[in-house]
N, C-alpha and C positions, 0 to 999 in steps of 0.2 A: 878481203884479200885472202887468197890460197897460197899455202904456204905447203909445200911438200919436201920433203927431210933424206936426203940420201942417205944408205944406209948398207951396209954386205951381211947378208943371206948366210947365216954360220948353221940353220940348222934347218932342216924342212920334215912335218909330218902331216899327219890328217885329224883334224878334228870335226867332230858332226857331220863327217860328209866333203868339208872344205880343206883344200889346200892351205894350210897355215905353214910360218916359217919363223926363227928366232931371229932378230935382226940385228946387229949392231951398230952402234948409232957414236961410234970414237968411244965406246968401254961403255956405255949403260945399253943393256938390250931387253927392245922388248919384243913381244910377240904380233904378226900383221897375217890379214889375212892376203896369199898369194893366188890364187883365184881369177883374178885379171891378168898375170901373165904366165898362165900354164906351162912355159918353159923356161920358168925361174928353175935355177940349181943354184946348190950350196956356194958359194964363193961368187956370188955374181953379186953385184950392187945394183939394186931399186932403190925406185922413188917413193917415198911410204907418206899417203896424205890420209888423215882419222883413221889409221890403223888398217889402210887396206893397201898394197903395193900397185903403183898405177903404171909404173912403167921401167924399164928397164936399162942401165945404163955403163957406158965405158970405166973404168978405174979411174982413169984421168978426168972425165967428166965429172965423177964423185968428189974427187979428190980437191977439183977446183971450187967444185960447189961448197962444199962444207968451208976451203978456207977461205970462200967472199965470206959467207957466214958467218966464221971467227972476227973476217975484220968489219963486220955491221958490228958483233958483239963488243967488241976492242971497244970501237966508237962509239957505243952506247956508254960505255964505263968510262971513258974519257970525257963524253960530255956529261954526267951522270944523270943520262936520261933513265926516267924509269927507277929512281932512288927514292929511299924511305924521305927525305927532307923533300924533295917536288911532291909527292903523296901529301905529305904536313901543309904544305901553303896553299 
């Protein structure tokens, strides 16, 4: 399964050659290569899959995406999937 991360575009420069950009991801940011959507700007939100931005999207599509996400995460911690005791048995 592919998992791609939305994320807003807070910085853009060049490196090697490539379009790269700083991404933030709700307060930890990291760096992706933008490359794939040559008319990414600053303030826009992409879709970033293994650090590359695949595609390009509305605010409110961001918006929605990340908060299914929080509530997959919620749910994971309510049923505590994914905890150090299910690891132990």
């Amino acid at each position: 399964m592919c998992l791609g991360i939305p994320g807003k575009i807070v910085e853009i420069n060049e490196s090697g050659g490539l379009k790269m950009g700083k991404v933030d991801f709700g307060g930890i940011t990291r760096e992706a290569c933008l490359e794939y959507v040559p008319e990414a700007k600053v303030g826009d939100y992409t879709v970033i899959h293994v650090g590359f931005a695949i595609s390009l999207l509305s605010e409110e599509e961001a918006l929605a995406s990340l908060a299914t996400l929080q509530e997959i995460i919620d749910l994971e911690e309510e049923l505590g999937v994914g905890s150090s005791d299910e690891a132990q048995a």
